[in-house]
N, C-alpha and C positions, 0 to 999 in steps of 0.2 A: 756516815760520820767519818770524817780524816779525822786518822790518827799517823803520829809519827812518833816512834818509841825506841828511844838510842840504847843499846848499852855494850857493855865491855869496859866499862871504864875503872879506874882504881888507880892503886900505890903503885909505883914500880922504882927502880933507883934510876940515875944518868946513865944515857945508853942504852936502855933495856927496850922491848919494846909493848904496846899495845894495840889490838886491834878494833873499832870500834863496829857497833854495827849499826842501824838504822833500819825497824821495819816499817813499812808504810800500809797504808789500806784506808778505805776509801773515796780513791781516786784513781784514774788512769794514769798508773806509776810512768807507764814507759814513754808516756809523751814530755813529762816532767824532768826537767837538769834539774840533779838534785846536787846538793854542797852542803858542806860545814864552814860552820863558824866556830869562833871560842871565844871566851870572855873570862878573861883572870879580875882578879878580884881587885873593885878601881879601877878598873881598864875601861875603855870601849869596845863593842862585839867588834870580833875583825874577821875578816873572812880566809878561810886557810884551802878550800880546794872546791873544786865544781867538777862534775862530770855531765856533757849532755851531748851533743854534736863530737865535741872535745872535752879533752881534758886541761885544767890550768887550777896552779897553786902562789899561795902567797911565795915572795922569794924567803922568806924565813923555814920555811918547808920541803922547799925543792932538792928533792935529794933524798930525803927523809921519810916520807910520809907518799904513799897512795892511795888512791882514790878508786873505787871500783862498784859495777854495780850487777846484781842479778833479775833479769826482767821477769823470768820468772818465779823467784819468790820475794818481789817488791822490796828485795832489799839493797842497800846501799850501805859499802864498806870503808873503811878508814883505816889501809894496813901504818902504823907509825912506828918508826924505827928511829936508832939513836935517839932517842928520848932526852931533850936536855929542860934543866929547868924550868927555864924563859918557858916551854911548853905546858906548862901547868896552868889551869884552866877547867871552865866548863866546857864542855864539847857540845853543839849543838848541830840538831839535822833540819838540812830547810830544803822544802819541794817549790821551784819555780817553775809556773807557764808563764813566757813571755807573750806580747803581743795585745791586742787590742782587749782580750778577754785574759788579761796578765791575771794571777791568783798565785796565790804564795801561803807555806803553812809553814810553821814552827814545830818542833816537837820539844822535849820538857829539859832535855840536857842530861850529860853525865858529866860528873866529875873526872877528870882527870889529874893524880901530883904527881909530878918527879922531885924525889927528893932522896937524898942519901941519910 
């Protein structure tokens, strides 16, 4: 059974920062680019970082926020720095294999507010 289980997530003020985590299992984590998304409230999911081959982030992000992963303990980080507003959101972890045998998982989401 995949599961994919985020957390770290919460209040913080502008500025401040959070780390997020993702752990995964059952599946072969390390062949998998995993990324986050986020989705504020009203919004559309948008996609904010990937790690697999490379790295790449939304440009709202860049500067701000990295991306990191441990192969072996399946999990997948989201250090986030300067925290502003506009950042506030669900946070979401997603496992991608590309390719002919493409599969893709979601996990459940953490909250994320910045707010003073």
């Amino acid at each position: 059974q995949v599961q994919l289980v985020e957390s770290g997530g919460g209040s913080v003020q502008p500025g401040g920062s959070l780390r997020l985590s993702c752990a995964a299992s059952g599946y072969p984590f390390r062949i998998y680019a995993m990324r986050w998304f986020r989705q504020g409230q009203g919004k559309e999911r948008e996609f904010v970082a990937a790690i697999g081959d490379v790295t790449n982030y939304a440009d709202s992000v860049k500067g701000r926020f990295t991306i990191s992963r441990d192969n072996n303990k399946n999990t997948v980080y989201l250090q986030m720095n300067s925290l502003k507003a506009e950042d506030t959101a669900v946070y979401y972890c997603n496992a991608l294999l590309s390719g002919p045998r493409s599969e893709t998982y979601w996990g459940q989401g953490t909250q994320v507010t910045v707010s003073s």
